[in-house]
C-alpha positions in Angstrom: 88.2 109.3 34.1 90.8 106.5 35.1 91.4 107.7 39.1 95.3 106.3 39.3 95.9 107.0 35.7 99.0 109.0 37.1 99.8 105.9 39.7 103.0 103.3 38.4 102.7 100.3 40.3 105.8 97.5 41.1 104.2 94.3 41.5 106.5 91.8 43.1 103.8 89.4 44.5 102.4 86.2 43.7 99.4 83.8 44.2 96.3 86.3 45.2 96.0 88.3 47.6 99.3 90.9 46.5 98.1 90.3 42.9 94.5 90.5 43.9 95.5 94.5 45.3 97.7 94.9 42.3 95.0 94.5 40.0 92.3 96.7 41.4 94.8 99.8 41.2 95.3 98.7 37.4 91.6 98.8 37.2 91.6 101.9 38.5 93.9 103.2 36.0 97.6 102.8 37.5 100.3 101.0 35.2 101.3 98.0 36.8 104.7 96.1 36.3 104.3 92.7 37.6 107.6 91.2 37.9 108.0 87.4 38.3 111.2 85.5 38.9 112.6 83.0 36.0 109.9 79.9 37.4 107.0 82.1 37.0 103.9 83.1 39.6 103.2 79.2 41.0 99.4 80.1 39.9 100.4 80.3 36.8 100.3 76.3 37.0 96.9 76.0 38.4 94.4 75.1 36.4 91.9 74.9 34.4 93.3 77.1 32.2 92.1 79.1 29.1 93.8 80.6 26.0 97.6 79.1 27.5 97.3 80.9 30.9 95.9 80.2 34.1 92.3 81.2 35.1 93.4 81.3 38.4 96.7 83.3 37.1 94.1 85.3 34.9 91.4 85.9 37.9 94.1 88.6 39.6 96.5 89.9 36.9 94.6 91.9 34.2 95.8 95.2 33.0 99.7 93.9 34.4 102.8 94.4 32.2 104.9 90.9 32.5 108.3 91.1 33.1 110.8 88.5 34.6 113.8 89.1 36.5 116.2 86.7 38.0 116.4 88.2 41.8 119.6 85.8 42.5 121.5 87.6 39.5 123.8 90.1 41.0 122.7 92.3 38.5 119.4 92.3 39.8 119.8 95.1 42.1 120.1 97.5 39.4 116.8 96.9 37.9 115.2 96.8 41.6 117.0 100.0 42.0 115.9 101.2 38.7 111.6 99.9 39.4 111.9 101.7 42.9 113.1 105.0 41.2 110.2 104.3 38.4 107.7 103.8 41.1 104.7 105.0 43.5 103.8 101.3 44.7 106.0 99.0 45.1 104.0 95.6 46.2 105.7 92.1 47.6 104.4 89.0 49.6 107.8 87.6 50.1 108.6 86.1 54.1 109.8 88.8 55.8 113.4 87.3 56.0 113.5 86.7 52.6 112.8 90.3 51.6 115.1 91.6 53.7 117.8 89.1 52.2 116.9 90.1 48.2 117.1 94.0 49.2 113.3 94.5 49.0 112.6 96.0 52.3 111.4 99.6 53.4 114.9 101.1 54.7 116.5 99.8 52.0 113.9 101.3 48.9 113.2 104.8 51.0 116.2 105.5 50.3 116.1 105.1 46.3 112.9 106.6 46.3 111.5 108.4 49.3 108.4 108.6 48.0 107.5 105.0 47.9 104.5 103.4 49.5 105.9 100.3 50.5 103.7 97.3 50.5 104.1 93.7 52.2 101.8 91.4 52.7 102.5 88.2 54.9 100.9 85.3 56.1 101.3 85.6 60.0 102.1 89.4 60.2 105.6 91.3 60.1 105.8 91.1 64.3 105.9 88.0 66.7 107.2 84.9 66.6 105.5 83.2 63.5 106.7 86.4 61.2 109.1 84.0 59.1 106.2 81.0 58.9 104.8 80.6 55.6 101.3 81.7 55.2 98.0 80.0 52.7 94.5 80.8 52.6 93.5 77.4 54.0 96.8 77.2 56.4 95.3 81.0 57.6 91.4 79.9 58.1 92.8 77.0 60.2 94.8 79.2 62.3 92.8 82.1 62.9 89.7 79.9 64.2 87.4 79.8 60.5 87.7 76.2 60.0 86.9 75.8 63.9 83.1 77.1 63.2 82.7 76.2 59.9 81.2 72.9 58.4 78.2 70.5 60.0 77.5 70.4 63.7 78.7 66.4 63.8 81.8 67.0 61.4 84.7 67.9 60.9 85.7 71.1 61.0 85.6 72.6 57.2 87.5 74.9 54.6 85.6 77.7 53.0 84.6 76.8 49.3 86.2 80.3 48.3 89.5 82.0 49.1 88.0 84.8 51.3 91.0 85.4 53.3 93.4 86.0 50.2 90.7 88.3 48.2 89.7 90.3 51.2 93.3 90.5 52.4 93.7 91.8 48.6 91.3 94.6 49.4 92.8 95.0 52.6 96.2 96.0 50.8 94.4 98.1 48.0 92.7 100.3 51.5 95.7 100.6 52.7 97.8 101.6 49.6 94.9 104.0 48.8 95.1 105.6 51.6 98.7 105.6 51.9 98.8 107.8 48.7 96.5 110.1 50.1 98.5 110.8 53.2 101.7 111.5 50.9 99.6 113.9 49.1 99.6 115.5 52.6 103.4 114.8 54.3 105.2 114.5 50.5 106.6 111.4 52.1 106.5 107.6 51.3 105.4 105.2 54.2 104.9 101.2 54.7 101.8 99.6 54.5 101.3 96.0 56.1 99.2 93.5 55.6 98.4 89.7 56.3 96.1 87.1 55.8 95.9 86.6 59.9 95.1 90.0 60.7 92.3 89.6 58.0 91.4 86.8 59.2 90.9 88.1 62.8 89.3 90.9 61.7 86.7 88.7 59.5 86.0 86.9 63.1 84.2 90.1 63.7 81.3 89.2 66.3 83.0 85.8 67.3 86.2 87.6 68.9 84.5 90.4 70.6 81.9 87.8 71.3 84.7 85.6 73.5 87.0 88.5 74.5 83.5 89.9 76.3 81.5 87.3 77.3 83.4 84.0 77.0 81.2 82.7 74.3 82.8 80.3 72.0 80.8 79.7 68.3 80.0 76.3 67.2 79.9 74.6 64.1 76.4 75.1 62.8 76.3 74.1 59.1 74.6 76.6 56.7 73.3 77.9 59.9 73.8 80.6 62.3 75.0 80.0 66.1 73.6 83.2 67.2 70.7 83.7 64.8 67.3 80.9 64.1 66.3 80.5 61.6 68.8 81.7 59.4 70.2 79.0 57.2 69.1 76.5 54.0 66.2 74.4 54.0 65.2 71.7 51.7 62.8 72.6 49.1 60.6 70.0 46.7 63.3 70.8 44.0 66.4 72.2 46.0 67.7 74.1 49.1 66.8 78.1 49.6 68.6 79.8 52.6 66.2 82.0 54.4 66.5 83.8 57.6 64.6 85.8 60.1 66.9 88.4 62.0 64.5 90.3 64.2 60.9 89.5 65.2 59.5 91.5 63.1 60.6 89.1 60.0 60.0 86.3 62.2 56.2 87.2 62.1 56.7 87.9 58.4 57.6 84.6 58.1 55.5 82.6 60.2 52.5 84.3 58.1 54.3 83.8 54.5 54.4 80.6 55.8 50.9 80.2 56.7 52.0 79.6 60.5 50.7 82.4 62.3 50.8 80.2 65.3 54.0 79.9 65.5 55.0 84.0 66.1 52.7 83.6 69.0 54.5 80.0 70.5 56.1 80.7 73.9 59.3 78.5 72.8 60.1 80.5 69.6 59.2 84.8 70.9 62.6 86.1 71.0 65.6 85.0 68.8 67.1 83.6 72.5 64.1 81.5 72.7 64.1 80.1 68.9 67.9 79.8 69.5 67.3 78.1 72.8 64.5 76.0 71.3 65.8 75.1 67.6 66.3 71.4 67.6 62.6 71.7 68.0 61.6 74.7 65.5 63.8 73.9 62.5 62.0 70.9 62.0 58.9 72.1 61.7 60.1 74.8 59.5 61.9 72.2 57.1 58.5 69.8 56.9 56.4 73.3 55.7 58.8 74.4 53.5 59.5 70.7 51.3 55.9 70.7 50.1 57.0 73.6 47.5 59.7 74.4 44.9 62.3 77.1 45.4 60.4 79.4 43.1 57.2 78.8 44.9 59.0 80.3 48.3 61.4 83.0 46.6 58.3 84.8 45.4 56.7 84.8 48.5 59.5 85.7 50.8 60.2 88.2 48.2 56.8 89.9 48.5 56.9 90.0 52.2 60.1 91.3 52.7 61.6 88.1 53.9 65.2 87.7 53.1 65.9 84.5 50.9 67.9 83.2 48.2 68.4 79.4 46.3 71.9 78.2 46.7 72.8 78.4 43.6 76.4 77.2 41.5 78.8 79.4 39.9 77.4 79.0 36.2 74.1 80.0 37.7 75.8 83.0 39.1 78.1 84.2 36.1 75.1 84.1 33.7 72.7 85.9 36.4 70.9 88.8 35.1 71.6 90.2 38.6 74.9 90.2 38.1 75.5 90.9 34.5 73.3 94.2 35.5 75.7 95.3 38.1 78.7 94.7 35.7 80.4 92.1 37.7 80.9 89.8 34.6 83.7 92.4 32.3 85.4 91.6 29.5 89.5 92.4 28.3 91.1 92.5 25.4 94.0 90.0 25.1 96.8 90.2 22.4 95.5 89.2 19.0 92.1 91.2 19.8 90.1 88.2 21.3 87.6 89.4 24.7 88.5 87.4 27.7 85.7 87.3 30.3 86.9 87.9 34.0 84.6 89.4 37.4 84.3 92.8 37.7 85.6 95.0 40.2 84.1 94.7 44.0 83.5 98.4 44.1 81.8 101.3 41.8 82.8 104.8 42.1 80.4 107.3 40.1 81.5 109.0 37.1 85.1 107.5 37.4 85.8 104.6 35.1 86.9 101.1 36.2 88.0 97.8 34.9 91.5 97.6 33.1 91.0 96.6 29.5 94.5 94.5 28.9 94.2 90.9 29.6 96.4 89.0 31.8 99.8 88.7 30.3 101.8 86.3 29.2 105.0 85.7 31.4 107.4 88.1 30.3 105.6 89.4 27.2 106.9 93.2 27.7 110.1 92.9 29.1 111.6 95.0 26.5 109.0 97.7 26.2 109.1 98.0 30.0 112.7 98.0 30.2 112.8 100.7 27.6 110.1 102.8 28.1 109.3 102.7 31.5 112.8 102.1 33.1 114.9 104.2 30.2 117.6 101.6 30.4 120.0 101.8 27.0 119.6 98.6 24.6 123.4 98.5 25.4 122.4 98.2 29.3 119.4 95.5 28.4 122.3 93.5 26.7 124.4 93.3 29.3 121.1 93.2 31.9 120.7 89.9 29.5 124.1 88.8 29.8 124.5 88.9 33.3 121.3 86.3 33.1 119.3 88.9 35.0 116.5 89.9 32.4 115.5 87.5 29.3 114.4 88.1 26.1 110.7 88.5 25.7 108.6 85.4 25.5 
């Protein structure tokens, strides 16, 4: 069973996080119309790239139908009109402004269709003063106090190696748009749904806002490590680095023992987590000396066994080949035009009995316009003409 089999999306956004939400309702069944304007998505750019399209392009946009439409054609407004009547979604990351400007904005597409979930997401929110500032995943993590705690005690502060703030602002949107459809269910009704990378971003702060709103507390920059938690971080083994922490006292004796360092649990400096925090310029040397006399291996199978939680820091190819993974279905495969199987990560999220995944690869820019326009839209070929004519739509590609 395909959940949103009955769902029609209108995906209007670009980059990841809008097209990151977009794609987990396709994978949940809806049919998605990702429209693009002449240039194309910018990811589409970004490489490396496989096949003729973007990885990064690829990573967010399976299970889409590709159409392009020139938003600056006067024209355009018919086939907006024409994708808000069509749909149950209609997604954008536009600046506020901007959408407002093109037509694309909740008053306006209520009105064509008041059963629309609206939704926007933005980089700095649709309220305050920064509403028309552009908004990036590294811009946002800089902003929202990430980069301020992240990287080595001594450096500079650093980006995150992923973007977290666009994929879990992506989820973010999918929440919200789930949700929303639920509450039409109950009112009939269409509503907005908003979304940003800075409210995810202060969200993801979690513990560190509360932390300072309560208590004044400001978190450092700690490396691998923890501020608030010792020892919880990577170590160097004889052949690499595991990251292994101890969270409560009771895994702290755990480890002390695994390590053959009872003494340690009973050390007046390192009892509490306060006192191991207090103390661990003086502890996390010691730890590191024990554990570089042994491999990673050697460690991982003793933490394992002791309930100690621990894991090598490992690189991408290590993870995408993982049995691990590949057993919880987070490597998937989709089917692209001529039959070939692309590889792409799985979904996040599993629901029992309910199928996920879409199996359509991510399209080609503009590759159904027809088909959409046809089929989905029920304009006449005399209207598609004269859609083409106007410079609004383009033949497909």
């Amino acid at each position: 069973m395909k959940l949103l089999e009955s769902v029609r999306v209108v995906d209007l956004s670009r980059v990841l996080a809008g097209p990151y939400c977009a794609q987990l309702l396709a994978d949940m069944g809806a049919r998605v119309i990702k429209v693009e304007s002449p240039g194309g998505d910018e990811n589409r750019g970004w490489p490396p790239t496989f096949r003729g399209i973007s990885s990064n392009f690829a990573s967010v946009n399976r299970g889409k139908y590709s159409i392009t439409l020139n938003l600056k054609s006067p024209q355009a407004p018919t086939v907006l009109r024409r994708l808000a009547e069509w749909g149950d979604v209609m997604l954008h990351n536009f600046l506020p402004d901007t959408a407002e400007r093109l037509g694309i904005s909740y008053e306006n597409l209520r009105k064509m269709n008041p059963r629309l979930i609206f939704c926007s997401v933005s980089g700095y929110g649709e309220k305050g003063a920064l509403r028309g500032r552009p908004g990036y995943d590294t811009t946002l993590q800089a902003f929202a106090g990430v980069m301020a705690s992240t990287g080595e005690r001594d450096g500079p502060p650093a980006r995150a190696g992923v973007s977290f703030l666009d994929m879990s602002t992506g989820l973010a949107a999918y929440a919200g748009v789930v949700s929303a459809l639920l509450l039409r269910e109950r009112t009939g009704e269409g509503t907005w749904v908003r979304g940003s990378l800075l409210e995810t971003a202060v969200a993801c702060q979690g513990f560190h806002g509360v932390g300072w709103m309560q208590t004044g507390a400001l978190p450092g920059r700690n490396g691998s490590g923890s501020w608030h938690i010792v020892p919880y971080q990577a170590f160097d083994c004889a052949d690499g680095q595991l990251v292994l922490g101890a969270p409560n006292e009771g895994a702290w004796k755990r480890l002390c023992n695994a390590l053959g360092m009872p003494e340690l649990a009973a050390d007046e400096r390192f009892l509490t987590n306060r006192d191991r925090v207090k103390n661990r310029s003086i502890l996390l040397p010691i730890l590191q000396n024990r554990l570089i006399g042994q491999t990673m291996d050697y460690w991982a199978d003793i933490f394992s066994n002791t309930g100690i939680p621990a894991a090598p820091i490992q690189s991408i190819d290590q993870v995408m080949t993982h049995p691990q993974v590949l057993a919880n279905d987070m490597v998937v495969y989709a089917e692209d035009t001529d039959g070939t199987k692309v590889p792409y990560v799985g979904m996040p999220f599993k629901i029992e009995d309910c199928q996920g995944t879409a199996t359509r690869a991510a399209p080609r820019q503009n590759a159904d316009c027809e088909s959409v326009l046809r089929d989905d839209l029920e304009f006449t070929e005399t209207e598609i003409n004269a859609l083409r004519a106007a410079g609004a739509v383009f033949p497909n590609t």
